[in-house]
VOBA-1610 file (N, C-alpha, C; in pm, whole numbers, padded with zeros to 5 digits, always signed):
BEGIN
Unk+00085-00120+00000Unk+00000+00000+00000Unk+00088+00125+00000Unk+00066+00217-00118Unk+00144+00334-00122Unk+00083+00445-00045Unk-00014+00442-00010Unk-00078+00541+00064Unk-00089+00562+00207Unk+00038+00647+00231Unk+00024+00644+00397Unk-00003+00767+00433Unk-00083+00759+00562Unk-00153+00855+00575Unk-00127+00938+00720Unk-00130+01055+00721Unk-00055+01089+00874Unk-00228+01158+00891Unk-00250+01213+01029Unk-00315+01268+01144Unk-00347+01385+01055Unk-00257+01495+00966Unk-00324+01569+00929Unk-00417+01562+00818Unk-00372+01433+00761Unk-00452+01385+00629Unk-00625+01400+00661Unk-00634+01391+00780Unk-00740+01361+00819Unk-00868+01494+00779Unk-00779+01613+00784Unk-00846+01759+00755Unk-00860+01743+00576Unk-00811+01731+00572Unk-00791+01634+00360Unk-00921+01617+00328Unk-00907+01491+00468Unk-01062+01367+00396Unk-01154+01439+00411Unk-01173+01517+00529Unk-01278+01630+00618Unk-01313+01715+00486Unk-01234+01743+00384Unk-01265+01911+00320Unk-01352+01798+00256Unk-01283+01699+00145Unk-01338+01626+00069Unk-01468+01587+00103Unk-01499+01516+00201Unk-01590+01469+00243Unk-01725+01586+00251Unk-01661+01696+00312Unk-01770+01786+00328Unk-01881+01864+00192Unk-01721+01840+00044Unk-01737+01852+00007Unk-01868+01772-00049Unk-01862+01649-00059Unk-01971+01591-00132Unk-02029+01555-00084Unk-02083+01559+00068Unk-02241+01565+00135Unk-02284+01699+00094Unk-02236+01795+00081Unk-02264+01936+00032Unk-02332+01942-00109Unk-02251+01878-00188Unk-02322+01889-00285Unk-02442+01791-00337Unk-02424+01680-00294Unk-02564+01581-00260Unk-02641+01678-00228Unk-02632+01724-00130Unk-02744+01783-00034Unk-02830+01898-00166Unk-02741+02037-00196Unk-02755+02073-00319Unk-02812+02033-00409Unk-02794+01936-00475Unk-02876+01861-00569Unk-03019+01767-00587Unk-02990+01716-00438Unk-03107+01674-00383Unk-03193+01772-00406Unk-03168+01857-00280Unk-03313+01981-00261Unk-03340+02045-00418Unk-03225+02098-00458Unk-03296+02177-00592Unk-03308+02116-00727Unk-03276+01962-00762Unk-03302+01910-00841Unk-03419+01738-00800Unk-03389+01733-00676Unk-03483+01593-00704Unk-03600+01606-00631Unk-03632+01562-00518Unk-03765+01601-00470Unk-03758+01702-00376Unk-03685+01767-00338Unk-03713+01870-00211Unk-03817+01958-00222Unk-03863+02050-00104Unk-03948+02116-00095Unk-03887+02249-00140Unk-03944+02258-00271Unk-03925+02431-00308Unk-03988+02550-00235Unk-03885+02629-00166Unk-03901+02743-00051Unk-04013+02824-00159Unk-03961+02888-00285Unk-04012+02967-00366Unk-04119+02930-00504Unk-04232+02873-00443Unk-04348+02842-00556Unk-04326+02873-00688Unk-04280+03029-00703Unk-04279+03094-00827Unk-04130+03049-00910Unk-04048+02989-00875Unk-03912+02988-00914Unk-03900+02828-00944Unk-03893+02793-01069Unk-03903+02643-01058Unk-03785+02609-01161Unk-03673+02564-01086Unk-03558+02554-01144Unk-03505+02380-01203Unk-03597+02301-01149Unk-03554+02176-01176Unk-03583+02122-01309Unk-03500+02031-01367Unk-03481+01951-01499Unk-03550+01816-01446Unk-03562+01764-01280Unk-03609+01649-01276Unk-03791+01601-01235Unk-03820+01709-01193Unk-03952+01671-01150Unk-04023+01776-01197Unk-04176+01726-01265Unk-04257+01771-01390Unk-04358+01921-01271Unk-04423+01966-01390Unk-04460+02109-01359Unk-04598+02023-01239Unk-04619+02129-01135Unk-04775+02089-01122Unk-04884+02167-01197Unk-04968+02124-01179Unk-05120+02183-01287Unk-05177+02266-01188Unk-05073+02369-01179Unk-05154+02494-01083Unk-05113+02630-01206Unk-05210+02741-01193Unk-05217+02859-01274Unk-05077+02970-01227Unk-05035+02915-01076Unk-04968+03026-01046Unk-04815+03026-01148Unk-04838+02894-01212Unk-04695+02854-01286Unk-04712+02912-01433Unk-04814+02937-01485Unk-04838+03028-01622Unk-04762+03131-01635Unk-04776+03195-01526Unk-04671+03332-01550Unk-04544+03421-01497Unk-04455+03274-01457Unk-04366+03271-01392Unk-04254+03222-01565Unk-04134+03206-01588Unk-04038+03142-01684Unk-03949+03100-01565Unk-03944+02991-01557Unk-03856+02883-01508Unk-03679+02976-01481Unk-03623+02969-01415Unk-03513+02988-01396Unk-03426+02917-01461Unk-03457+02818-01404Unk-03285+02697-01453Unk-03377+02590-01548Unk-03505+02571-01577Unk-03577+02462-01635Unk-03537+02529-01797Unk-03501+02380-01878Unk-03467+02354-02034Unk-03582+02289-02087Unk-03652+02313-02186Unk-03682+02225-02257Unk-03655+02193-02382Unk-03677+02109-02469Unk-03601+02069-02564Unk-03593+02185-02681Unk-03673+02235-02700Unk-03643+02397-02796Unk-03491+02447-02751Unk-03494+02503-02629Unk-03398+02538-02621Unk-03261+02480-02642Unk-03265+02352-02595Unk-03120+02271-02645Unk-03063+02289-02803Unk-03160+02330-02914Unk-03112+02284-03017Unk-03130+02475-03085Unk-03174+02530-03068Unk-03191+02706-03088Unk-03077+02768-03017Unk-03043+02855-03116Unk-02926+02981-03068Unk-03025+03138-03009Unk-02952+03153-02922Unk-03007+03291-02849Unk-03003+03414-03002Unk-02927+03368-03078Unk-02921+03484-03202Unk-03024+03418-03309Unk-03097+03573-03293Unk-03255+03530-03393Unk-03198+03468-03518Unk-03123+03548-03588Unk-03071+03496-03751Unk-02947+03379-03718Unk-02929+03294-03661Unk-02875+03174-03646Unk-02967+03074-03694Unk-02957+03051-03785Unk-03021+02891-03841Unk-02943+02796-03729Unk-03060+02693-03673Unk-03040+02582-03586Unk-02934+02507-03685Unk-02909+02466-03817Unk-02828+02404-03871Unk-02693+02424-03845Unk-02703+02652-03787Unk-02530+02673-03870Unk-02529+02589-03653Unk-02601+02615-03565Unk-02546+02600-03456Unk-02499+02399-03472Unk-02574+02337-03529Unk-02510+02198-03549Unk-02328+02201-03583Unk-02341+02261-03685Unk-02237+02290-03796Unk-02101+02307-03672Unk-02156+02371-03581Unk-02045+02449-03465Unk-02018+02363-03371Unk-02124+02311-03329Unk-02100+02206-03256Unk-02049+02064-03309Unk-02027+02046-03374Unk-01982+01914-03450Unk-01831+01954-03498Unk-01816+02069-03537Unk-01638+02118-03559Unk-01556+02130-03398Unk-01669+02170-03308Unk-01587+02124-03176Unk-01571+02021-03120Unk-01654+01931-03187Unk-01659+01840-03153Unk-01541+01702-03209Unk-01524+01735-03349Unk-01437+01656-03414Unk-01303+01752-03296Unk-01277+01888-03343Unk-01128+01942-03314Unk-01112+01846-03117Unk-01223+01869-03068Unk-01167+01804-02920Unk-01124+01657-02907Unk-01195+01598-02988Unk-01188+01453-03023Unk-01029+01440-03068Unk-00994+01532-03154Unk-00862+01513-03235Unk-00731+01565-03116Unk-00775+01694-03104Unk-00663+01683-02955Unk-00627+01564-02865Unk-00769+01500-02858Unk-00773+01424-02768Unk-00664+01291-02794Unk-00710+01246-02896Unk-00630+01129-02981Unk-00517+01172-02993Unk-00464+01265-02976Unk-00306+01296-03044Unk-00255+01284-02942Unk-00308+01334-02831Unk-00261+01314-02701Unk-00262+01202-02615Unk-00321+01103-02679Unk-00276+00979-02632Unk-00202+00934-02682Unk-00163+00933-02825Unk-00049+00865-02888Unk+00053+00911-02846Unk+00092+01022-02821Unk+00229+01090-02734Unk+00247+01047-02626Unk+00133+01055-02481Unk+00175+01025-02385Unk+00077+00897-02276Unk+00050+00805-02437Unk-00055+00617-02395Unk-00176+00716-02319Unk-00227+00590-02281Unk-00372+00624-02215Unk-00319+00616-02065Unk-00211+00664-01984Unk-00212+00724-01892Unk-00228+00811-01864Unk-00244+00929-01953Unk-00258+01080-01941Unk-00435+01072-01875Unk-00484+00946-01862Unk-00609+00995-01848Unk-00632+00993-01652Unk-00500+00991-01576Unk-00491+00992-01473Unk-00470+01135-01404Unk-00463+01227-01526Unk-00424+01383-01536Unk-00625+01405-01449Unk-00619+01554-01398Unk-00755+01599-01438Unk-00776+01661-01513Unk-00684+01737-01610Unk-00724+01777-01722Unk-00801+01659-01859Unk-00718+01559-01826Unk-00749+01463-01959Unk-00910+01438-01903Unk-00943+01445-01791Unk-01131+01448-01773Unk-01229+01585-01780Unk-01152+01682-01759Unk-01278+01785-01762Unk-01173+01886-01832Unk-01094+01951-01916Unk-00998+02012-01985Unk-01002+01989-02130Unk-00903+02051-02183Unk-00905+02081-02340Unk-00973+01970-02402Unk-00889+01851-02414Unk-00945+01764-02506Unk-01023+01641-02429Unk-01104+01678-02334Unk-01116+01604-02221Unk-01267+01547-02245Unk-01284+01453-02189Unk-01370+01332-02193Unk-01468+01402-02164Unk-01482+01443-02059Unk-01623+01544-02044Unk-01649+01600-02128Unk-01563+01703-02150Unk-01579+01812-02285Unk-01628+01766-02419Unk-01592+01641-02490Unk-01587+01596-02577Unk-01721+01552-02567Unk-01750+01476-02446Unk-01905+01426-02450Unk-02010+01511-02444Unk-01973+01621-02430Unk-02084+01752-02404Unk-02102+01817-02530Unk-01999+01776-02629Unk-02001+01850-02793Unk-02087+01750-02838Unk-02006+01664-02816Unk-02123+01535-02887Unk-02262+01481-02858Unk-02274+01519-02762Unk-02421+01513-02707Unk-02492+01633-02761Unk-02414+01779-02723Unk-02498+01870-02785Unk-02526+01892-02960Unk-02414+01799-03018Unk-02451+01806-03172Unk-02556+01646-03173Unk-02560+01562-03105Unk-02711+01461-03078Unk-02836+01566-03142Unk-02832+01636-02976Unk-02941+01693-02955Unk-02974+01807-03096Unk-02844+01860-03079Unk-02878+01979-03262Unk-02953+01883-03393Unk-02872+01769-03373Unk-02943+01694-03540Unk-03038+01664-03511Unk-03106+01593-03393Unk-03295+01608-03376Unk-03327+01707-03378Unk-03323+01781-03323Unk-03364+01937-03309Unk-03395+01981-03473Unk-03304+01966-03557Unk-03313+02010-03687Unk-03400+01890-03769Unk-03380+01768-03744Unk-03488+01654-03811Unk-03593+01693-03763Unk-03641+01751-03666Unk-03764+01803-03600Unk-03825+01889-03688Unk-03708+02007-03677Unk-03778+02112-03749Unk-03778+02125-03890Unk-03773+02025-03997Unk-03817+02000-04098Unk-03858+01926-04097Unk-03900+01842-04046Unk-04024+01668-04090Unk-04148+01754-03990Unk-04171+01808-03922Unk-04276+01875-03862Unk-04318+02031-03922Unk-04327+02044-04042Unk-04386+02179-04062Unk-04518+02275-03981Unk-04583+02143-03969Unk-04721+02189-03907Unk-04720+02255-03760Unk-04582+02168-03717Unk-04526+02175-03590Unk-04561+02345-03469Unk-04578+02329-03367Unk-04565+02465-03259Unk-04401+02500-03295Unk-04339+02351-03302Unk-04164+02383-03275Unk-04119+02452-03393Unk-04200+02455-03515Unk-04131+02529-03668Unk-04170+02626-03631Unk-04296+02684-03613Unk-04358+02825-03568Unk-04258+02911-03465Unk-04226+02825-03361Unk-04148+02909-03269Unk-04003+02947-03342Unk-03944+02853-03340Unk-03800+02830-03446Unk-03767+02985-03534Unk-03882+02956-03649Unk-03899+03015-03756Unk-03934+03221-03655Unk-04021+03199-03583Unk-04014+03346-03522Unk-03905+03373-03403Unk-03857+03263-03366Unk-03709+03331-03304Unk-03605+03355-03400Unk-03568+03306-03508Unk-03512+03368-03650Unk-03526+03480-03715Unk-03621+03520-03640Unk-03670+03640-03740Unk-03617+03789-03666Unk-03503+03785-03782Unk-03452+03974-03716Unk-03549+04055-03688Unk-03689+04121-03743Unk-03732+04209-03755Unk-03843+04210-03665Unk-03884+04144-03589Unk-03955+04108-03469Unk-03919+04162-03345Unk-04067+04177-03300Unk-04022+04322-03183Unk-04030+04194-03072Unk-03917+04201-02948Unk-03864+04155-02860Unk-04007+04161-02746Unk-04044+04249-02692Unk-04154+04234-02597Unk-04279+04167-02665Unk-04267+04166-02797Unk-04435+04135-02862Unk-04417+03953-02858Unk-04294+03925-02890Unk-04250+03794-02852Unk-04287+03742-02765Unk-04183+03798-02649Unk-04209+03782-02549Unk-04373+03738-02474Unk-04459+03829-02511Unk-04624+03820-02481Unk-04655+03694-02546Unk-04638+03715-02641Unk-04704+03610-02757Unk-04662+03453-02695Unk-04581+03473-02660Unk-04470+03300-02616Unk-04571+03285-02494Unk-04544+03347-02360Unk-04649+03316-02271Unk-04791+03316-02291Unk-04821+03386-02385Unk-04992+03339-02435Unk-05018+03197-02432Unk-04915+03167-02546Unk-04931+03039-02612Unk-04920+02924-02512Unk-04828+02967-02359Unk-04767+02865-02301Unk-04912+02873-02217Unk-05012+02966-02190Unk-05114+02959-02099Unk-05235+02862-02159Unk-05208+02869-02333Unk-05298+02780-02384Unk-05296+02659-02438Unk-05195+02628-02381Unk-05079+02494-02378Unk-05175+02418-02260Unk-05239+02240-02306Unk-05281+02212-02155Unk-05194+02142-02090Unk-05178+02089-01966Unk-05157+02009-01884Unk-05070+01886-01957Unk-05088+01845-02067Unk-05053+01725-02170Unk-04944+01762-02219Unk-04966+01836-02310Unk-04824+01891-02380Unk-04755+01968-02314Unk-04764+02032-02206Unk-04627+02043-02116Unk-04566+01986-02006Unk-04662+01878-01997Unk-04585+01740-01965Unk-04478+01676-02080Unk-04578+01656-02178Unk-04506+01613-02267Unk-04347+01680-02344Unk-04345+01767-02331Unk-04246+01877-02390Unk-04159+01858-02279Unk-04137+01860-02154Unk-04087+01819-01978Unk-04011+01685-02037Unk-04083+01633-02109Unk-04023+01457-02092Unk-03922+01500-02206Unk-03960+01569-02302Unk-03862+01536-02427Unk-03702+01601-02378Unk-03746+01707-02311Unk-03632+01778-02252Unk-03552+01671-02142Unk-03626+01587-02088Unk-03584+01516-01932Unk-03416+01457-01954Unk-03435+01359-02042Unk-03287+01293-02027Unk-03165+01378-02097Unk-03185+01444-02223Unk-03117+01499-02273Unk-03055+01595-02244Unk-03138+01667-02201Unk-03132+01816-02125Unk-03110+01815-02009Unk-03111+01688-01947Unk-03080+01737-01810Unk-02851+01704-01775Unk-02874+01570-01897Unk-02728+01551-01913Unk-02669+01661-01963Unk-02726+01724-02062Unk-02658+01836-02120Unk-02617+01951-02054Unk-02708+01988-01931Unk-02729+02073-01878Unk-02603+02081-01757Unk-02590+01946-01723Unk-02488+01932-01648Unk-02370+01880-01722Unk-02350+01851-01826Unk-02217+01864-01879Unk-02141+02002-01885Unk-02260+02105-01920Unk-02259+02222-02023Unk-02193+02317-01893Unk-02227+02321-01743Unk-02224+02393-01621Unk-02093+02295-01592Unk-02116+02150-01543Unk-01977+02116-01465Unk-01842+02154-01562Unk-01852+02096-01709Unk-01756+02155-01774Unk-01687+02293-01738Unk-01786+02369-01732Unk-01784+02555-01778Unk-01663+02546-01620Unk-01687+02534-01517Unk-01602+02524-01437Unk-01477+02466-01415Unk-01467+02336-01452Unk-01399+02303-01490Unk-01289+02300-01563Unk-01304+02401-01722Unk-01213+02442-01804Unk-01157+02552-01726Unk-01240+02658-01659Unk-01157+02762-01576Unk-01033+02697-01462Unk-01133+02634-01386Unk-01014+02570-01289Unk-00869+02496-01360Unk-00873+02416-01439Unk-00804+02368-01510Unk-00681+02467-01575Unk-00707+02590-01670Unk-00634+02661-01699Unk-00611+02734-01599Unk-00644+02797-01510Unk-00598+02898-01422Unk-00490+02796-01350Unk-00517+02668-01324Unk-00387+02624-01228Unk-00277+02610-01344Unk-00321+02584-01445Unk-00218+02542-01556Unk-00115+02653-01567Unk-00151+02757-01632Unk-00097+02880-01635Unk-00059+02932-01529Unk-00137+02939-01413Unk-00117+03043-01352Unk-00020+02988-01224Unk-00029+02840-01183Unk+00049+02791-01066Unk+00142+02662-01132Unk+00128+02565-01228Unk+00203+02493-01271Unk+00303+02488-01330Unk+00244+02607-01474Unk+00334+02618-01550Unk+00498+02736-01487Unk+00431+02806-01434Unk+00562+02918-01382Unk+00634+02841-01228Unk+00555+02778-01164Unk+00606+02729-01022Unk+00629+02564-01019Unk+00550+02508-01091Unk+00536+02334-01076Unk+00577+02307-01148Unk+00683+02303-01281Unk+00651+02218-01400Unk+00705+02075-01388Unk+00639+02022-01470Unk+00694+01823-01475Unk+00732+01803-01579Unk+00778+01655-01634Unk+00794+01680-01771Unk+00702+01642-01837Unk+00551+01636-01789Unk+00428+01584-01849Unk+00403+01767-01886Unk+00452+01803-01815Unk+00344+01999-01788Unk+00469+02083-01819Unk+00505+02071-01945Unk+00612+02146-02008Unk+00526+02221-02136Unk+00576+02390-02171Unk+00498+02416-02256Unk+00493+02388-02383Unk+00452+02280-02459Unk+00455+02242-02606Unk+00353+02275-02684Unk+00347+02266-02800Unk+00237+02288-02877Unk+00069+02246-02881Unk+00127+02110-02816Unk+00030+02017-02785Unk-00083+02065-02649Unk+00049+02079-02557Unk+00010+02138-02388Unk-00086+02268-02413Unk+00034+02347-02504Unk-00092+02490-02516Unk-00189+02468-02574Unk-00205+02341-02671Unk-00329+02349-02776Unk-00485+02332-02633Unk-00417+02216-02577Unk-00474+02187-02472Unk-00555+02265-02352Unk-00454+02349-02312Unk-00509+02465-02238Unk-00599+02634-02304Unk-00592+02549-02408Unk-00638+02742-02547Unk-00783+02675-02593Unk-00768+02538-02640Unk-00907+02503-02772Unk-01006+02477-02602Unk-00970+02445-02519Unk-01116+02395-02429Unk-01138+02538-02403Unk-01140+02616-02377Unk-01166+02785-02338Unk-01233+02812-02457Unk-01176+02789-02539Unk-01233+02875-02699Unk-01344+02770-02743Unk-01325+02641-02724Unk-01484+02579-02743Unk-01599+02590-02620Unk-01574+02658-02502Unk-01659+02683-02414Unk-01706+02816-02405Unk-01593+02928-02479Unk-01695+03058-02514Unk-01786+03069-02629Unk-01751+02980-02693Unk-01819+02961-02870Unk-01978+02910-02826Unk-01976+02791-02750Unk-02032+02726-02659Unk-02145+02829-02557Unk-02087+02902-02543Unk-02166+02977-02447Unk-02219+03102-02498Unk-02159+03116-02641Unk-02202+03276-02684Unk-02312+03214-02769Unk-02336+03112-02805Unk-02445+03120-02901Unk-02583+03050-02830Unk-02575+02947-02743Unk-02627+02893-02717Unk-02758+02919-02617Unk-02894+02845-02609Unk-02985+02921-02493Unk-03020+02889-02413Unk-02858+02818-02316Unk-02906+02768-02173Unk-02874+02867-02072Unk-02942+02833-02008Unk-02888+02881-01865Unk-02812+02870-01752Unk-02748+02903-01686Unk-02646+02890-01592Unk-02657+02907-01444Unk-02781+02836-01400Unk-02794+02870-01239Unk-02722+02861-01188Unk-02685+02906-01053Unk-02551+02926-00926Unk-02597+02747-00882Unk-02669+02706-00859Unk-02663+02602-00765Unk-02632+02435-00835Unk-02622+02526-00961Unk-02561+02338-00996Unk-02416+02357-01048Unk-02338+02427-00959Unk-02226+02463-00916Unk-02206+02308-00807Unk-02313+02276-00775Unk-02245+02135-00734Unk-02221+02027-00786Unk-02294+02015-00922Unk-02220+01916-00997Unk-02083+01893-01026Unk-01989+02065-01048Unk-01881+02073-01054Unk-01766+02020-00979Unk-01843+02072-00830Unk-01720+02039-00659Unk-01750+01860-00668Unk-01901+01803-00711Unk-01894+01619-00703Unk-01785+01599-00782Unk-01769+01696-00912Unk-01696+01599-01003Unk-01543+01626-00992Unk-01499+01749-00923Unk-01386+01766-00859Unk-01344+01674-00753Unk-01422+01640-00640Unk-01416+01537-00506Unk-01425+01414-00588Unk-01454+01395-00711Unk-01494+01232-00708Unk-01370+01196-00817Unk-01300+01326-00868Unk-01145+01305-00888Unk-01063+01321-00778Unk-01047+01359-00685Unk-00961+01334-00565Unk-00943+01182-00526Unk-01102+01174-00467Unk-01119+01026-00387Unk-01050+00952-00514Unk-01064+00892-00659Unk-01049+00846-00738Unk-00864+00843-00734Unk-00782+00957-00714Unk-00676+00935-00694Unk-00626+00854-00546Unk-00675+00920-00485Unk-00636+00804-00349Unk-00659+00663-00351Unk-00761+00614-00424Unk-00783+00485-00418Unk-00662+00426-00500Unk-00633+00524-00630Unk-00509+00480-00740Unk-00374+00469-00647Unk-00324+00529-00548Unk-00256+00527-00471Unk-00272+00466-00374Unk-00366+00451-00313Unk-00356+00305-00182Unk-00339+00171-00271Unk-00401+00114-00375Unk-00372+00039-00520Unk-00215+00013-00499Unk-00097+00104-00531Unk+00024+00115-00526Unk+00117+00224-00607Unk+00004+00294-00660Unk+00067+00386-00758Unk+00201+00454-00642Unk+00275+00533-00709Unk+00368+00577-00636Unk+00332+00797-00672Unk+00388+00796-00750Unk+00379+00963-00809Unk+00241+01008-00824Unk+00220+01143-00774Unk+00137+01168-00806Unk+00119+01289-00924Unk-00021+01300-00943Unk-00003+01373-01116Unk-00024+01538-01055Unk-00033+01582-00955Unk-00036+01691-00933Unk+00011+01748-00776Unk+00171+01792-00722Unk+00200+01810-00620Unk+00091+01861-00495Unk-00013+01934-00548Unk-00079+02007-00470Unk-00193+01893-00369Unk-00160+01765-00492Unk-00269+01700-00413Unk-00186+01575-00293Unk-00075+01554-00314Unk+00019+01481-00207Unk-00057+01503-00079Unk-00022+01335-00007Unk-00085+01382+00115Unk+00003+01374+00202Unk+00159+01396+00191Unk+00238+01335+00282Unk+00348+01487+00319Unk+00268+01564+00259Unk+00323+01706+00287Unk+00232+01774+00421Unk+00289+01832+00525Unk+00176+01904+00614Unk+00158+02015+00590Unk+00151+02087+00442Unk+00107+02155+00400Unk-00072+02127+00290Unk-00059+01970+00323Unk-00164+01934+00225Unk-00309+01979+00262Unk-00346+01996+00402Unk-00439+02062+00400Unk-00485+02193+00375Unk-00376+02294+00370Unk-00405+02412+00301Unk-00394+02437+00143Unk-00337+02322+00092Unk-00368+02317-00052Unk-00482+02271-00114Unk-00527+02164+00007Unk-00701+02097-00030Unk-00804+02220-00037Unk-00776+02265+00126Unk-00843+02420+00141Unk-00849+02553+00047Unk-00736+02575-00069Unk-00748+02658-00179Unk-00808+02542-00249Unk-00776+02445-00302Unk-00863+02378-00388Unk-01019+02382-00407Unk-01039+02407-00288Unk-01216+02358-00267Unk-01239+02514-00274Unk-01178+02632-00221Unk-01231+02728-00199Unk-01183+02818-00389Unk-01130+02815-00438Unk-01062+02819-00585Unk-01215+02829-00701Unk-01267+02698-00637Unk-01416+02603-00725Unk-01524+02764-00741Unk-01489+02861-00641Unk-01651+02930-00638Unk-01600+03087-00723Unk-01472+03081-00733Unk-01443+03212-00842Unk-01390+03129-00994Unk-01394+03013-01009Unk-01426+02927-01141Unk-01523+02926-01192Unk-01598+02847-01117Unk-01792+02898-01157Unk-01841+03019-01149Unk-01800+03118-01047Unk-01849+03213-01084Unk-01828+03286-01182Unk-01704+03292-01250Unk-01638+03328-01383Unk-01746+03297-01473Unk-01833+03151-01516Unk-01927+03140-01637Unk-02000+03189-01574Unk-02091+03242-01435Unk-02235+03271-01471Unk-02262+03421-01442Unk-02086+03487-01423Unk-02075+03611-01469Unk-02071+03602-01634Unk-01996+03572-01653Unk-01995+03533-01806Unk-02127+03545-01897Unk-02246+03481-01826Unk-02375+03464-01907Unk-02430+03559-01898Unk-02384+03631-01720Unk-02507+03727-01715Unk-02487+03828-01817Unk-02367+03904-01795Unk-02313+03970-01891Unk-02344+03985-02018Unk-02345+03851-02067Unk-02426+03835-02191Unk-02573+03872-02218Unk-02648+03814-02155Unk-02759+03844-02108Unk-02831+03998-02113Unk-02684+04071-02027Unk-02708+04184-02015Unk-02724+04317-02070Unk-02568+04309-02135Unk-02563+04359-02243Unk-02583+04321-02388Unk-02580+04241-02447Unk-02610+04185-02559Unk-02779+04265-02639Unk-02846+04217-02548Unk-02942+04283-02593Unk-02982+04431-02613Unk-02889+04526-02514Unk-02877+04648-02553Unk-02735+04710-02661Unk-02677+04539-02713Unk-02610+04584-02818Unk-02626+04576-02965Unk-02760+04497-02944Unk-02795+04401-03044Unk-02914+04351-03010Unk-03018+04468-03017Unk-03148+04427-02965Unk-03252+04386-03081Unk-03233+04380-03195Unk-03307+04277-03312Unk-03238+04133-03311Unk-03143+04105-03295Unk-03047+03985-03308Unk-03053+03900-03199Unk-03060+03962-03073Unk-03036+03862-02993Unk-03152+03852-02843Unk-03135+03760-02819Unk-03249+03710-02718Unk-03170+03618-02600Unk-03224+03709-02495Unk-03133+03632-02341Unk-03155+03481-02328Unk-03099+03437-02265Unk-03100+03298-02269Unk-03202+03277-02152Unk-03279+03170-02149Unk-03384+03142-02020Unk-03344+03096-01936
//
């Protein structure tokens, strides 16, 4: 057993640990059954609307449904060119990805970048899922002409359309929507959208955390000879940033604060995942900061965990921003994200 463990390790397991009853807890209450404090605010992807009136004229906070997965916030974006985008990020991450195993085998996938970073497994599955969801989205909206979904489509496309008259018109329609079809529309969104939703958020954090230690503490203070700057390394730390603003500038999800815990599970459930690789017998580890045999390791766990909430907050400043200004820069073109 390579993993020995001293007395202070113990504050380690403590952050970790706290970490992911924390975010259980998080996810529980605001995604699975908990009791919602705020009637009017209905943020969950997992449990369906109730058939009360007070929900007509409320718009969901953090709730997707399948329109939105496959529509760009920019009226004159054809749903096709957003396929088109997502499928070129999708091949380019795929291809980083592969190159980077042939250089350094399929151990690099013991890195945390090779899971939530440039050419990283997460990342890659979140392009590819979201170009899934784009090519139904678009088989939709041509084999259904008759469709609500071409009607909507076709008038969020449309430059010359006044923004509040929209706006009215959309909640009309959603008040004369019954009980059936927005159940039904709930389900189409359920599995897709809810994976997507959390690829699209744990990622977004993820790529920040990832480059900021890269650049900002590895490369000038840590380097290895895995974390040396090459072409490859930078491609690595540049294309996941640039496919997550591309990613985020066109697209019409939303970015609630609280599934900021998907991010810290999937951070803690790479920690624990290394310790087990090391009680196993591994010897080295892939990132000094995470050693547990330093008695400095608990104040490196302690920036680690505390690091996570100006990462995430980076994208859902990011959106608001967008959100914010966008439309007073570009108020025929573009439409806030829901």
């Amino acid at each position: 057993m390579a993993l020995v463990v001293y007395w202070y390790d113990s504050v380690c397991f403590a952050i970790v640990g706290i970490a992911i009853v924390g975010a259980i807890w998080v996810i529980w209450r605001r995604e699975g059954a908990g009791k919602r404090e705020d009637p009017t605010l209905y943020e969950s992807l997992l449990v369906t609307w109730p058939d009360t009136d007070e929900f007509e004229s409320a718009r969901p906070a953090g709730y997707v449904n399948c329109n939105h997965l496959w529509t760009s916030c920019w009226r004159g974006l054809n749903p096709f060119w957003l396929l088109g985008i997502r499928f070129l990020c999708c091949i380019s991450l795929i291809g980083f990805l592969t190159w980077d195993v042939i250089n350094w085998t399929p151990s690099i996938f013991i890195y945390y970048t090779e899971l939530s970073g440039p050419l990283p497994c997460a990342l890659c599955i979140l392009q590819y899922v979201a170009t899934v969801v784009s090519a139904h989205g678009c088989w939709t909206f041509l084999n259904k002409p008759s469709s609500n979904v071409r009607r909507d489509v076709e008038e969020s496309m449309s430059t010359t359309s006044n923004t509040t008259y929209y706006s009215t018109e959309y909640k009309h329609n959603v008040k004369l929507q019954s009980h059936y079809d927005r159940e039904k529309n709930q389900q189409k969104a359920g599995c897709c959208g809810y994976l997507m939703q959390i690829l699209y958020q744990m990622c977004g954090g993820a790529v920040f955390l990832t480059d900021l230690v890269f650049w900002c503490v590895i490369l000038p203070f840590l380097p290895t000879a895995h974390y040396t700057l090459t072409v490859l390394m930078g491609c690595m730390h540049s294309v996941n940033m640039v496919c997550l603003l591309i990613e985020a500038s066109i697209n019409n999800l939303s970015f609630p604060w609280f599934r900021m815990a998907y991010f810290v599970l999937w951070s803690s459930t790479y920690v624990v995942y290394q310790w087990i690789v090391h009680a196993c017998g591994a010897q080295e580890w892939p990132y000094p900061f995470l050693e547990l045999s330093t008695a400095w390791a608990p104040s490196w766990y302690f920036a680690l965990a505390v690091v996570h909430l100006p990462c995430y907050g980076a994208c859902v400043l990011l959106i608001q921003m967008k959100n914010k200004y966008f439309p007073k820069w570009f108020p025929r073109s573009f439409v806030a994200s829901y």
